[in-house]
C-alpha positions in Angstrom: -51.0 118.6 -8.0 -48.0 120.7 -6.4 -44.4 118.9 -5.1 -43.6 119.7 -1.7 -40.3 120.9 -1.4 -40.6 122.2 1.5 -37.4 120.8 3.8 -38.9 119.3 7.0 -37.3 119.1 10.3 -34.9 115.9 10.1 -34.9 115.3 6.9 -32.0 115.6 4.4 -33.0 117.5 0.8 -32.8 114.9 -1.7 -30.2 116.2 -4.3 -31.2 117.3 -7.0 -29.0 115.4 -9.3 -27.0 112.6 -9.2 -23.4 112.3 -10.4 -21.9 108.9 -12.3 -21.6 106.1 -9.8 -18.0 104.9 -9.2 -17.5 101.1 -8.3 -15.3 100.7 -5.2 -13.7 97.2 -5.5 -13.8 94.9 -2.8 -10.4 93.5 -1.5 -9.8 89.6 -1.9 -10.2 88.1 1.3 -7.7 85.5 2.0 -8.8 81.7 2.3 -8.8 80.8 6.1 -6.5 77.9 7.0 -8.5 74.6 7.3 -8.4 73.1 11.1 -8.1 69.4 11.9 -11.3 68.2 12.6 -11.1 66.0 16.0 -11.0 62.7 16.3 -13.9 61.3 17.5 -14.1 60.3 20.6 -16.1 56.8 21.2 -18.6 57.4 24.6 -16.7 54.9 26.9 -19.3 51.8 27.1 -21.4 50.8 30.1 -20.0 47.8 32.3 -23.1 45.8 31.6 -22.6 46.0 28.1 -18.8 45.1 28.1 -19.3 42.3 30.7 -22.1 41.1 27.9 -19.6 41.3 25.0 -17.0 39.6 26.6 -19.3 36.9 27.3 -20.5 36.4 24.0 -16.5 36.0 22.7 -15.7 33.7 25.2 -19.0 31.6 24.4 -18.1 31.8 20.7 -14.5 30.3 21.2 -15.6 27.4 23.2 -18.5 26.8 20.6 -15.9 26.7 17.4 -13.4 24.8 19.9 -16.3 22.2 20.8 -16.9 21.7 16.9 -14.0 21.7 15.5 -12.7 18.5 18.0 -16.0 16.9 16.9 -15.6 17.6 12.8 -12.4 16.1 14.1 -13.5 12.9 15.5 -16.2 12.1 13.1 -13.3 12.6 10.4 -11.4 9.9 12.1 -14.6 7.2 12.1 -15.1 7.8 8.8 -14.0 4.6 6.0 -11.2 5.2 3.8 -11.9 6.9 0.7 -11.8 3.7 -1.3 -14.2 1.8 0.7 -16.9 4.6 -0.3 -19.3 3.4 -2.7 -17.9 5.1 -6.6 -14.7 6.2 -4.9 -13.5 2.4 -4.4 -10.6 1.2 -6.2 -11.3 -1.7 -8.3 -9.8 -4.8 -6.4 -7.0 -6.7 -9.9 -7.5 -10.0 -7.7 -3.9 -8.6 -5.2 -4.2 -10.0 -1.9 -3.8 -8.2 1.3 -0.8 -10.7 3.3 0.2 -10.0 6.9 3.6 -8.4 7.5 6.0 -10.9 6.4 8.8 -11.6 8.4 11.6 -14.9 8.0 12.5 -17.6 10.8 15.6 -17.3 12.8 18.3 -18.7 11.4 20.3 -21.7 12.9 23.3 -20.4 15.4 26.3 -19.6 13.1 24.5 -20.4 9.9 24.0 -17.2 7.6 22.0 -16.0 5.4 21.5 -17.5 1.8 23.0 -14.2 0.3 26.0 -14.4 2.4 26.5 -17.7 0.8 27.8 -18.3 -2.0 25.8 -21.5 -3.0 22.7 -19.9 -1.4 22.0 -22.6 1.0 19.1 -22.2 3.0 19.3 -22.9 6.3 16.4 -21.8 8.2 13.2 -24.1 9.0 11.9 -24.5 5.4 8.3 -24.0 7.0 8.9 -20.6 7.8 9.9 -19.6 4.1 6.4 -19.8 2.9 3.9 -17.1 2.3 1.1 -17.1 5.1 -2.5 -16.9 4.4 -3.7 -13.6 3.2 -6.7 -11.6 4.6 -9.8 -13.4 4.0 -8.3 -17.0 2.9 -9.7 -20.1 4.3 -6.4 -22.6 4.6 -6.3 -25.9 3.1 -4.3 -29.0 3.7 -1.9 -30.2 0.7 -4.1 -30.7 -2.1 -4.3 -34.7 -2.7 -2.9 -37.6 -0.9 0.5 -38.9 -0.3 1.4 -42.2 -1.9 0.6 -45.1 0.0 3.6 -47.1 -1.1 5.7 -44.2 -0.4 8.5 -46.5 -2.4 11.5 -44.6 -3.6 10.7 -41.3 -1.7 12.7 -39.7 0.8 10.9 -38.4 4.1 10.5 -35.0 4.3 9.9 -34.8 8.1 13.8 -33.7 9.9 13.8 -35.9 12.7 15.6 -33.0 15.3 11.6 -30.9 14.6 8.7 -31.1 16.5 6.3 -31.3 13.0 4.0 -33.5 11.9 5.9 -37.1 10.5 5.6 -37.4 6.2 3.3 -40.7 7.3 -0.1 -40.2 5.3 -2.5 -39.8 7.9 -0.7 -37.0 9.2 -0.7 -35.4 6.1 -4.5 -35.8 5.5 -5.1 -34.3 8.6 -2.8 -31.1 8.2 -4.4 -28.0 9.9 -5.2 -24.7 7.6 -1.7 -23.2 8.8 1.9 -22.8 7.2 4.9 -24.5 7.5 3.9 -28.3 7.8 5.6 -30.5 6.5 4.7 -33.3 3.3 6.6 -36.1 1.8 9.2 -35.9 -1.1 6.4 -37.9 -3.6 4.5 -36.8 -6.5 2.0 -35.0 -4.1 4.8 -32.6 -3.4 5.2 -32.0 -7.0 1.0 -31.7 -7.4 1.5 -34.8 -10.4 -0.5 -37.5 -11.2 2.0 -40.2 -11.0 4.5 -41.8 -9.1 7.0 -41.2 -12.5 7.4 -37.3 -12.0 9.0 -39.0 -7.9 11.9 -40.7 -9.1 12.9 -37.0 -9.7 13.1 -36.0 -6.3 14.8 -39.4 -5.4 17.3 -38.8 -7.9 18.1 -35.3 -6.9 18.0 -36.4 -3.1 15.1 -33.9 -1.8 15.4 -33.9 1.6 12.5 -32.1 2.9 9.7 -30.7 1.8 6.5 -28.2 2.9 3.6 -27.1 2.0 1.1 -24.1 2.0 -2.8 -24.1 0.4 -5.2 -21.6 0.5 -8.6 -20.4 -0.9 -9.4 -17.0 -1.7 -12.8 -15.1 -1.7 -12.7 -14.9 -5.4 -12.3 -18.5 -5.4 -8.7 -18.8 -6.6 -6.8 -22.1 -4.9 -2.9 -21.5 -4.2 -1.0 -24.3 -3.7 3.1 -23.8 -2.5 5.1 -26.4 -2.4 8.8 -25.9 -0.9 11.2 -28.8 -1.7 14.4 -28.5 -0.3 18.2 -30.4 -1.6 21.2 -31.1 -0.9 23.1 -28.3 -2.9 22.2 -25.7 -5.4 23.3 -28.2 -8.1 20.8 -31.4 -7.3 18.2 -28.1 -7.1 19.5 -26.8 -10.7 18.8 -30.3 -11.9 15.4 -30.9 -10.5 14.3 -27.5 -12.3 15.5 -28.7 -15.3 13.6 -31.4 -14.7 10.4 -30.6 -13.2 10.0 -27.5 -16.4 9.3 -30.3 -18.9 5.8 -31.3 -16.7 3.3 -30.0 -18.3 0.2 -31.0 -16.5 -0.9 -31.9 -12.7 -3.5 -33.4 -11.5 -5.0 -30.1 -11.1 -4.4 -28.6 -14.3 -4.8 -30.6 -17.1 -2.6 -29.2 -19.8 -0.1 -26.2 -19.9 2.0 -24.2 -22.0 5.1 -21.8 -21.7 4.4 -18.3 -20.8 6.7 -16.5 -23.4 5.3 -13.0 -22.7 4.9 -12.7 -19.3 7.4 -10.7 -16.6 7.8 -12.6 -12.9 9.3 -10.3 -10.8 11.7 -12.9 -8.6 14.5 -11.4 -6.2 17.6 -13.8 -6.8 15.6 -16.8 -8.3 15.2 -18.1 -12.0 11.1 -18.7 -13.0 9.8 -21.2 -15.5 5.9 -20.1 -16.1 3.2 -22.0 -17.5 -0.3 -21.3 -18.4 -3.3 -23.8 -18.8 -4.6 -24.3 -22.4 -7.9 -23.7 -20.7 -9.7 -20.4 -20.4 -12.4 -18.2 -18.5 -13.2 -15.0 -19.3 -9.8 -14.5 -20.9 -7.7 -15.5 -18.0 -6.1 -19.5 -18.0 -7.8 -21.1 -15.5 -4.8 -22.4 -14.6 -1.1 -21.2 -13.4 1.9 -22.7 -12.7 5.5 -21.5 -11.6 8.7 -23.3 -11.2 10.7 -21.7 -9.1 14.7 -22.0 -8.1 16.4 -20.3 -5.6 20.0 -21.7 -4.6 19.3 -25.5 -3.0 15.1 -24.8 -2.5 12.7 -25.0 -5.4 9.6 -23.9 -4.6 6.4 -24.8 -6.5 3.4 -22.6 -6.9 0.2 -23.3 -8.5 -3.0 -21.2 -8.8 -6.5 -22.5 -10.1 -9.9 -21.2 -10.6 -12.7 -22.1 -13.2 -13.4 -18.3 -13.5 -9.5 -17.9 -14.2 -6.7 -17.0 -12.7 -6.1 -12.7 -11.9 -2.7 -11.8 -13.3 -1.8 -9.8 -11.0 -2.5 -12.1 -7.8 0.0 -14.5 -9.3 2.4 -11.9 -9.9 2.1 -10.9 -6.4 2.6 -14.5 -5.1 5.7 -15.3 -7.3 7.2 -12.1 -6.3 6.2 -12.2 -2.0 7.4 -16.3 -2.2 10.7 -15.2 -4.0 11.6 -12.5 -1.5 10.8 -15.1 1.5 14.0 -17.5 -0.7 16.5 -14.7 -1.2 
């Protein structure tokens, strides 16, 4: 087999040797600067589809306006948070009393704390406490005496109340401020002995208050009204040795207990009876410049603490 070196028309002899190959090196190409891409540009939406988006805000305001006023006004029916069942406060035997407020006072008469014997000289029905919320009234528990001999009426003759006879006393109406005779019923005793007190001392009117609560606690308030702070000092000195009524059998001093009283001295006494670890019996003497006021609490379940507290305190504030 021959080569064929012969040249041919176009074509370049191949050399016949081939000298080292020299590497050219390729210049660095600079980095190119990096352009900002463009924003992009959001396709401007079709009026159909912004007329429906509107819509759908405006429909989704007036929805959460709709239920938030009516969230609002179911909020408002709802009971208090204590009258839900495990969220209730347990009731300590308080009672709920309408807004207390004192009669008028006489023209040019003052106050009994702008006196300085702390006479009082407003109607002595309108000093005591009104019936709380869900009390049935009672008359004056017991009868008047029927002699009536050495007591002194109770009923002013210048008011338009009920006379100190004993019919009208019988027949009081469930309502405050009416007024009783100066007798033993005024001081709840069993006697006509515990009168001669109120003779002596020259009580010159007298009213009373009763009421029954749900719980079945009877309050009894007696107001009895004297000449001068000093025949009322006396009859409290007096009246503190009783130690039973015809309601409560026998009573001792409460030594331990705290009366709040605004501008009045307290004499406490407990029954000797029990229930449940309450007395079932509770009495209060209570002096206040020429008034003494008498308050009595009963119930063969006993007597809750903290509704005679409340009594002795409201009643005290009425007398200041």
């Amino acid at each position: 087999m021959s080569s064929d070196t012969t040249p041919r028309p176009g074509r370049r002899p191949w050399p016949e040797s081939i000298g080292p190959v020299t590497e050219v090196p390729t210049p660095p190409v600079p980095p190119l600067p990096e352009a900002p891409l463009p924003e992009a540009v959001a396709a401007p939406a079709a009026p159909g589809k912004v007329d429906r988006r509107r819509r759908w805000q405006v429909g989704a305001a007036l929805l959460l306006t709709v239920l938030t006023g009516a969230g609002t006004a179911v909020l408002v029916t709802l009971p208090e948070r204590t009258d839900l069942p495990g969220l209730a406060t347990p009731n300590d035997g308080r009672y709920a009393f309408p807004e207390l407020s004192l009669p008028p006072l006489p023209l040019g008469a003052s106050a009994p704390a702008d006196t300085k014997i702390k006479a009082h000289a407003a109607d002595l029905r309108g000093l005591l406490l009104p019936l709380p919320k869900g009390a049935v009234g009672t008359g004056p528990s017991g009868s008047p005496s029927p002699s009536a001999s050495g007591s002194v009426s109770a009923s002013p003759s210048a008011s338009g109340s009920a006379s100190g006879s004993p019919s009208a006393v019988a027949s009081l109406p469930s309502v405050a401020g009416r007024w009783i005779p100066c007798d033993h019923d005024a001081m709840l005793a069993e006697d006509d002995s515990y009168a001669l007190r109120l003779t002596i001392d020259a009580c010159r009117g007298a009213a009373a208050q009763g009421w029954t609560a749900a719980d079945g606690t009877r309050t009894e308030l007696r107001l009895l009204h004297f000449g001068s702070a000093d025949e009322a000092g006396n009859y409290f000195v007096g009246a503190n040795v009783m130690s039973e009524t015809k309601d409560i059998a026998s009573t001792h001093l409460d030594i331990d207990g705290v009366y709040p009283a605004t501008s009045a001295q307290v004499n406490v006494r407990l029954s000797d009876e029990k229930a449940g670890g309450q007395p079932t019996g509770r009495l209060c003497w209570m002096q206040s410049g020429d008034v003494v006021a008498l308050i009595q609490m009963t119930n063969p379940k006993g007597v809750p603490a903290q509704a005679f507290r409340q009594v002795v305190a409201l009643q005290s504030g009425l007398l200041a």
